[in-house]
N, C-alpha and C positions, 0 to 999 in steps of 0.2 A: 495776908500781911505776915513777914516774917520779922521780928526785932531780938536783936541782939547786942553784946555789945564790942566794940570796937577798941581792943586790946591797946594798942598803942597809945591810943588819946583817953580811951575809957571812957567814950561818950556813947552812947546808944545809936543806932543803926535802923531805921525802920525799914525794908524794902518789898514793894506791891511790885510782881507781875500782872502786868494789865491784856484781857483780850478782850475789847472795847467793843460791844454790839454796834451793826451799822445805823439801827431807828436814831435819830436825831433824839428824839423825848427821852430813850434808853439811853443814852450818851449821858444827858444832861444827868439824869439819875445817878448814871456811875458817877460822875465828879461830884455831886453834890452828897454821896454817899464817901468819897476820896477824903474831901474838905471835911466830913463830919471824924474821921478818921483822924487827920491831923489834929483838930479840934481837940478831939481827948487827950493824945498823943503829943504837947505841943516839944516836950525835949528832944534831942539829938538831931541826927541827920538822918534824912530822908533823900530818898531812888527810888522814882515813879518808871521803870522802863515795862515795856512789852507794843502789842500788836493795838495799836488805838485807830485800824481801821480810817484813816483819814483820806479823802478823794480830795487830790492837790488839782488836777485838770480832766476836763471831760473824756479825754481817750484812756483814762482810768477805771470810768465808771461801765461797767460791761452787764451784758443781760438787764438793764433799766431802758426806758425809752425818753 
């Protein structure tokens, strides 16, 4: 997590690059590790972006049976 603060409005800035493991349980972990994150963190604004690994339809998911 990177924070800082945002010169214009002078409000803090928090922003997570995310690369989301595939395991479903590991998933769950990162977010609930994210939300503990906010948690402490509740001022400014926050930008969750990066690779969170999501399988939208089956002809996505490759090498699984």
């Amino acid at each position: 997590m990177l924070t800082g603060k945002w010169r214009k409005e002078s409000q803090l800035v928090h922003l997570i690059n995310i690369y989301s493991p595939c395991n479903l349980q590991d998933k769950r972990t990162l977010w609930e590790n994210i939300k503990q994150l906010k948690n402490q963190n509740p001022e400014g604004y926050w930008c969750i972006l990066g690779d969170f690994n999501n399988i939208r339809t089956v002809a996505e998911r490759v090498g699984s049976s």
